[in-house]
N, C-alpha and C positions, 0 to 999 in steps of 0.2 A: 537692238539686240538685247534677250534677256542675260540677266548677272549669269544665269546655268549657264548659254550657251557662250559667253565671255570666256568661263572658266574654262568649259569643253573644249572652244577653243585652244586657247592659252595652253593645255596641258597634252591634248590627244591632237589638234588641230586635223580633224579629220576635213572640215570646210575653210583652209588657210584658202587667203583669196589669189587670183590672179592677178599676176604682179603683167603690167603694159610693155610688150614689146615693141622696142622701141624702132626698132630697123630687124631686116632680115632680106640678107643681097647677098648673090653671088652663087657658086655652085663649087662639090670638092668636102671634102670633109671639114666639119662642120666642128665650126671654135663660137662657145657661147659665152660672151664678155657682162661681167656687172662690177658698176660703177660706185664710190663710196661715199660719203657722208654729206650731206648738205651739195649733192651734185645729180647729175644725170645719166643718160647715156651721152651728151654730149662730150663726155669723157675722151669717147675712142673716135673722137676725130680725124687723130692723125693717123691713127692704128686701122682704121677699118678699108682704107683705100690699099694699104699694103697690102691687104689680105685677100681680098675679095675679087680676086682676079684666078685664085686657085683655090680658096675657101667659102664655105657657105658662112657670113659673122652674121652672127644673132647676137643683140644687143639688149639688155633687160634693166628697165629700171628697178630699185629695189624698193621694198614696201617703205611706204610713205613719201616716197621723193618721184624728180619726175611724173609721170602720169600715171605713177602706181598708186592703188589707193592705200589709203589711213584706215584701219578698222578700227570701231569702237573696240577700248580696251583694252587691243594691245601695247604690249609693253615692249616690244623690240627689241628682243633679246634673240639672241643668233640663235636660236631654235626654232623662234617663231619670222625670223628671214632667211633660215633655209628650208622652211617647211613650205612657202608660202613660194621661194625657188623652187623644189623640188614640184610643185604643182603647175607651173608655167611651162617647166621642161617636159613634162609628162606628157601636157596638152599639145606642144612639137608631135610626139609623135616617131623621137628620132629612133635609127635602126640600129644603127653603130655606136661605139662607144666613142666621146668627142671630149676636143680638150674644155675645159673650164679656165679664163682669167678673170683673175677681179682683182681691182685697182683699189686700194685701201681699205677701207671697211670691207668691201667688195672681196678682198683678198679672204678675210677675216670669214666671210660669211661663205666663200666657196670652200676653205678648207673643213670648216662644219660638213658642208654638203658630202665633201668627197671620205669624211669620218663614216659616212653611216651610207652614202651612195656609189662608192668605190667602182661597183662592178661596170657602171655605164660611163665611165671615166677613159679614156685614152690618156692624161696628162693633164696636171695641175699647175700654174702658171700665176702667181701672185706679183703682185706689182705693187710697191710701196706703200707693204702689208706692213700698219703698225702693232709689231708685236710684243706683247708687255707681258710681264710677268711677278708678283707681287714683289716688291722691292726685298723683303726679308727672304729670298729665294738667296744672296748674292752674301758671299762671305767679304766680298770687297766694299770698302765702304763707299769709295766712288761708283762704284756701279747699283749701289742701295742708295744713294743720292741720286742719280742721274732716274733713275727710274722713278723714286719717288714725286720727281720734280714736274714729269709729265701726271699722275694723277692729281696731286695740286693747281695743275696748271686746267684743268679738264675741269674740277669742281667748281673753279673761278668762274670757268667758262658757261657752265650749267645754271649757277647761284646767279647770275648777270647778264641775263637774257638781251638787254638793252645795249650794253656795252658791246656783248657779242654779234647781234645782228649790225651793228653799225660798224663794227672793224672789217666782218664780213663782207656788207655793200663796197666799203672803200678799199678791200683787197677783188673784190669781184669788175669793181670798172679798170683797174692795171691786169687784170689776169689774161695770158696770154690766149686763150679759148673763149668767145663770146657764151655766157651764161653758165662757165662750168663750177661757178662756186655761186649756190643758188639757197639763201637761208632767211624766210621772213616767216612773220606770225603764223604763213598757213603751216609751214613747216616745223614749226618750234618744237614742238612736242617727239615728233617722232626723229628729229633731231638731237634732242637734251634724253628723251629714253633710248635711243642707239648707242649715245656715249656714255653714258651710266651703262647699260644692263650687256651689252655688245662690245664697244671698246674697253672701257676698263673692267668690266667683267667676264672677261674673255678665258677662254678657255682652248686657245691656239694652237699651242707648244704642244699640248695633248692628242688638239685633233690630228693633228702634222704625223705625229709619233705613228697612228694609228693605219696612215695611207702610205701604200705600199704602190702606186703607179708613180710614178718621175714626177718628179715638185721640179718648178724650175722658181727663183727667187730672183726678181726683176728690180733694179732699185736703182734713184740716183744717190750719189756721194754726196749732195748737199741736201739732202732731205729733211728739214727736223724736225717731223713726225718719228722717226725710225731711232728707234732708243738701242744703241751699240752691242748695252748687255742681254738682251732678245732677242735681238738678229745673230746673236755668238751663240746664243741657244739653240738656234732652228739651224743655221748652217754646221753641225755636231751631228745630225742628223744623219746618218750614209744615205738615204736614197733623196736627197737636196744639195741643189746644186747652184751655187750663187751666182750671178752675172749683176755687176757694178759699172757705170754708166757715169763716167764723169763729167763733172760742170753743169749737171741740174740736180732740180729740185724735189719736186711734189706731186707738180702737177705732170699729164702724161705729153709733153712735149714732145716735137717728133723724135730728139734723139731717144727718147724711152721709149717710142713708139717704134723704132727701126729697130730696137733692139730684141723687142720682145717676137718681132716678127721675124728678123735671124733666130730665134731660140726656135718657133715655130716651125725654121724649113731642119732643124737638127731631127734626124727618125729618131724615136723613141725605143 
């Protein structure tokens, strides 16, 4: 790929790639699920058997993970993963407006989508969306601490690629889901630019502000990706509406899968 069409890319992404669908079962209106960071669609494990008995679940890996490709040059900023979303759904072909969930990054990256593609939306549906927002936002100094604490902890994480793939393998053979925390040298890149240009250069709280179809915010009570003083942001919001899920984590376990699938059968 020339440097031109990097940029062209990058900026207009008129030719953003097709991201690999990963599954697509069942029949019923139609809930299209993506997955976050250093993971897969192995994700919606638990979630996709709930569903899929009355719903059509489309499962999408996001750029660079899973069987989605890496393009030269990009740099994985939630512009360039929901643009790159936005041409996978297209390719569907869907007729109705259908909900959208995404499970961390995933969250991050549908709420973009739903900022600028609202109209083909029926409901937004985030699940242990980490949501941040510059620490100097917070008149409190606990919550300008507690914020700042996760972009330090991120930088560590970027600066120490070695450190990081190796905590990641020995969190990945205890992880309750065979292969759902998935981060080696093929991945590094689009990886360490998702969490720079997308995690902590997010722009969240904004996209959220902007959509106006039912947000529903999915989350466990022991999560600690989800920083207290952002999530107090987004649920301020009138048209979001929080459902909290005790005694898990992170990962989408079935109680966070059963729950999101109760939010599911709520009419909109």
């Amino acid at each position: 790929m020339t440097r031109w069409r990097r940029r062209w890319w990058r900026w207009w992404r008129p030719d953003a790639p097709l991201l690999s669908i990963a599954s697509d079962t069942g029949s019923g209106p139609v809930v299209v699920m993506i997955h976050g960071i250093a993971s897969s669609s192995v994700t919606f494990h638990h979630l996709v058997p709930l569903l899929n008995t009355t719903h059509r679940c489309i499962t999408i890996d996001i750029l660079g993970f899973g069987d989605s490709p890496s393009p030269e040059g990009a740099t994985y900023t939630l512009a360039e993963h929901a643009a790159a979303l936005h041409q996978t759904i297209r390719s569907l072909k869907l007729r109705d407006p259908f909900t959208l969930v995404g499970h961390s990054l995933g969250g991050l990256i549908a709420a973009r989508y739903a900022s600028t593609h609202e109209r083909e939306l029926e409901r937004l549906v985030l699940v242990g969306a980490p949501i941040y927002v510059p620490p100097a936002m917070f008149g409190d100094s606990a919550d300008r601490a507690a914020m700042g604490a996760y972009f330090t902890m991120y930088d560590y994480l970027r600066s120490n690629p070695d450190f990081t793939q190796r905590a990641a393998a020995a969190l990945a053979r205890i992880a309750p889901i065979k292969n759902v925390l998935d981060l080696t040298d093929k991945n590094w890149v689009p990886f360490m630019l998702s969490l720079k240009n997308a995690i902590e250069s997010q722009t969240t709280l904004d996209d959220l502000s902007r959509v106006r179809v039912r947000i529903d915010l999915v989350y466990g009570a022991l999560d600690p990706f989800l920083a207290p003083g952002g999530q107090a942001l987004v649920q301020q919001l009138r048209h979001v509406t929080s459902h909290r899920v005790s005694g898990v984590a992170h990962i989408m376990r079935p109680r966070i899968a059963q729950a999101v699938a109760k939010v599911l059968e709520t009419p909109v």
